[in-house]
C-alpha positions as CSV (number, residue, x, y, z in Angstrom):
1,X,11.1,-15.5,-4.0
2,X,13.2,-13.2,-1.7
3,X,13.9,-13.6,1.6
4,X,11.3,-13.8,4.0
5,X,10.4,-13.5,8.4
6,X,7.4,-13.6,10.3
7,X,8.9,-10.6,12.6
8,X,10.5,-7.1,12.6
9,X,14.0,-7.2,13.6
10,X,16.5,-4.7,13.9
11,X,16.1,-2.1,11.0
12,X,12.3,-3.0,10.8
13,X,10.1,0.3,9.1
14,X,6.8,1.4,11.0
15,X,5.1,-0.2,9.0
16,X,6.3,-4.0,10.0
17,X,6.5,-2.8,13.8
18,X,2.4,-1.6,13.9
19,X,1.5,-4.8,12.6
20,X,3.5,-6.5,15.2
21,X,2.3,-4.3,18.0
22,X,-1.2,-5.0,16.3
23,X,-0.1,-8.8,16.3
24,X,-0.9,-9.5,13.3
25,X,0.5,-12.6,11.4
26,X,2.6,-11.5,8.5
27,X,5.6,-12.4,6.3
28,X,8.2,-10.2,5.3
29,X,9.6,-10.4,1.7
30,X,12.4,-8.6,1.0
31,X,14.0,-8.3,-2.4
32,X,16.9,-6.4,-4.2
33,X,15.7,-2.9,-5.4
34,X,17.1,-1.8,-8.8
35,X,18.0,1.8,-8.2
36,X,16.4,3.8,-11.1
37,X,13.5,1.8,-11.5
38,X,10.6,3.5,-11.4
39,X,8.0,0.6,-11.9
40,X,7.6,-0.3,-8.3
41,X,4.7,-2.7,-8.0
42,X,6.0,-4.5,-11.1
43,X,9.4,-4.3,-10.0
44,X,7.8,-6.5,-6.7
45,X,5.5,-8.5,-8.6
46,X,8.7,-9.9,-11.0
47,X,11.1,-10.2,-8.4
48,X,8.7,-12.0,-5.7
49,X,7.0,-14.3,-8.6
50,X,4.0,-13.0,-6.8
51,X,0.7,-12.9,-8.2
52,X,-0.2,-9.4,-9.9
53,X,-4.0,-9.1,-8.6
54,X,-2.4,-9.8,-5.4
55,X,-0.3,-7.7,-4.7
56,X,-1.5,-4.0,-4.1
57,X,0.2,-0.9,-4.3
58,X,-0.5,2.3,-2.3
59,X,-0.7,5.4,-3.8
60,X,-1.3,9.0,-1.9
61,X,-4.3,11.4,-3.6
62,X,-4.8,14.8,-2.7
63,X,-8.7,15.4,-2.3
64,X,-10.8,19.0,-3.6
65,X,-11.4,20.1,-0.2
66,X,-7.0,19.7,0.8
67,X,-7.5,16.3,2.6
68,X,-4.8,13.7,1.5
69,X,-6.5,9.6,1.6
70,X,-4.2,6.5,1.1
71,X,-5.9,4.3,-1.7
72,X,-4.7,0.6,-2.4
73,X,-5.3,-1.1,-5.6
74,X,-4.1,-4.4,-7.3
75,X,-0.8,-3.6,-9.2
76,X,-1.7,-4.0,-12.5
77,X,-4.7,-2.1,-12.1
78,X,-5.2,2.2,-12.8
79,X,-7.0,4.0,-9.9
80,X,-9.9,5.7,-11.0
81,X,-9.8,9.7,-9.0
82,X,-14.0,9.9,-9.7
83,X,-14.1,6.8,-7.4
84,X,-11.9,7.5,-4.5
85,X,-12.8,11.6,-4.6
86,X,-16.5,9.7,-4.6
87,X,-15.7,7.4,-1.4
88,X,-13.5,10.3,0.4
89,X,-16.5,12.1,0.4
90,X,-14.8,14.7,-1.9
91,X,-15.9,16.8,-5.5
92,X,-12.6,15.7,-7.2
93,X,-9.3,13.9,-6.5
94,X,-5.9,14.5,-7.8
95,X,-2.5,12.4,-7.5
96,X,-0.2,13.8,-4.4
97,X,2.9,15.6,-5.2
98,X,5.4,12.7,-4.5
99,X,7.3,15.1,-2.2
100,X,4.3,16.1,0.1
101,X,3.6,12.4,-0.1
102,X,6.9,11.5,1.4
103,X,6.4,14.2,3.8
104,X,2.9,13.1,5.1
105,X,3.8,9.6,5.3
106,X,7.3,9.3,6.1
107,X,7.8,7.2,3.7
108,X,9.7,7.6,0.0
109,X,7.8,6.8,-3.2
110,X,8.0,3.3,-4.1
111,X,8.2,2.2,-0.5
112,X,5.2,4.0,0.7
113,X,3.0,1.7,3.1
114,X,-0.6,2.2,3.7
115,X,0.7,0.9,7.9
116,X,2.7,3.0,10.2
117,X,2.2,6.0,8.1
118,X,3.9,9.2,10.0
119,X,0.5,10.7,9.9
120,X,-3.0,8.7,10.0
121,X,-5.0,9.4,7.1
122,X,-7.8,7.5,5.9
123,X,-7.0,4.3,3.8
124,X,-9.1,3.4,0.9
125,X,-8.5,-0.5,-0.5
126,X,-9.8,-1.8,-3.4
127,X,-12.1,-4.2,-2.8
128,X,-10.9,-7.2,-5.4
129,X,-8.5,-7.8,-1.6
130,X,-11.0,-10.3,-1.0
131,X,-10.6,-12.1,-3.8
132,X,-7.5,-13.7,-2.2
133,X,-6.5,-15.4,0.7
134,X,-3.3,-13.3,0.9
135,X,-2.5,-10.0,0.2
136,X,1.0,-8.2,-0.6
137,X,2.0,-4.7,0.5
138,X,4.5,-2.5,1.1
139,X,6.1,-3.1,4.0
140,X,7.7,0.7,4.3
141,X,10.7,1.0,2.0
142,X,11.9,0.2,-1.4
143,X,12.5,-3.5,-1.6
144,X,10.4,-4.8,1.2
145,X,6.7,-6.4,1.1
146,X,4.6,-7.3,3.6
147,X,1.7,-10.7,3.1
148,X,-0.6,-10.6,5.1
149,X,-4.6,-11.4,5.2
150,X,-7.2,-9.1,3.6
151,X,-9.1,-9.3,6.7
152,X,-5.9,-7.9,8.5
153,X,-4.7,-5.1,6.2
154,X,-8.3,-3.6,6.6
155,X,-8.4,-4.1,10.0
156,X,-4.6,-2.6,10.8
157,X,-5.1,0.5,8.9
158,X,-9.0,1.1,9.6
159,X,-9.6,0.8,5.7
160,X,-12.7,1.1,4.1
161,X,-13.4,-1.2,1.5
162,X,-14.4,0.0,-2.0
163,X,-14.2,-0.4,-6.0
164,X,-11.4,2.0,-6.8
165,X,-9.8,1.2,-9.9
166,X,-11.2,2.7,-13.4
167,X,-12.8,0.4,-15.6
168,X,-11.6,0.0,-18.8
């Protein structure tokens, strides 16, 4: 596995400094990012030896009515857009443009964090986060995760817990 802390230190992303203002108990992973890979969940997954269905990756959706929600899901797993468009409230849901992602969240693709996100918008996680005792995130940039508890991600980002991902 890659390296790993229990708190921010100098260079830390938002993300890593919320939850320590939130006081939350976390570990940081960090791992060497290929550049040019694309596959950024998998990328973690491999390179942690972490457990697929554990580790979640956050993805930015555009609603119908303009509104932008934050939906985490399990790695390996596709989101579905009827079901977050469904629990946004919304008629339809569409993939953010990666740029206006970045933009609203600070953050660039592949290290975008559902904490410490430059604006707050509503977070969406995928239920299955229960299913484990520990959860990995990003932790706000290419080549760091965050573990953490279910309990806690929800709770740090004011989540709402839902089935998101399209069955097969």
């Amino acid at each position: 596995m890659g390296g790993s802390s229990s708190a921010p230190g100098r260079g830390a992303t938002p993300a890593l400094r919320a939850l320590a203002a939130a006081g939350v108990d976390f570990v940081v992973h960090e791992y060497e990012h290929s550049p040019g890979e694309r596959a950024f969940g998998e990328e973690a997954v491999a390179l942690l030896g972490a457990d697929p269905a554990a580790t979640f990756k956050t993805l930015m959706v555009e609603c119908s009515d303009g509104e932008h929600v934050c939906a985490v899901i399990p790695v390996p797993e596709r989101l579905s857009m009827k079901l977050i468009a469904r629990a946004a409230g919304a008629k339809s849901a569409t993939m953010a443009d990666p740029a206006k992602a970045e933009r609203l969240t600070g953050y660039v693709v592949g290290g975008i964090s559902p904490l410490g996100q430059a604006r707050a918008h509503r977070v969406f996680v995928d239920s299955s986060c229960l299913d484990h005792d520990r959860v990995i995130v990003s932790g706000g940039r290419r080549g760091c995760s965050v573990e953490l508890a279910p309990r806690d991600l929800i709770e740090a980002t004011g989540a709402r817990l839902v089935d998101l991902t399209a069955i097969p």
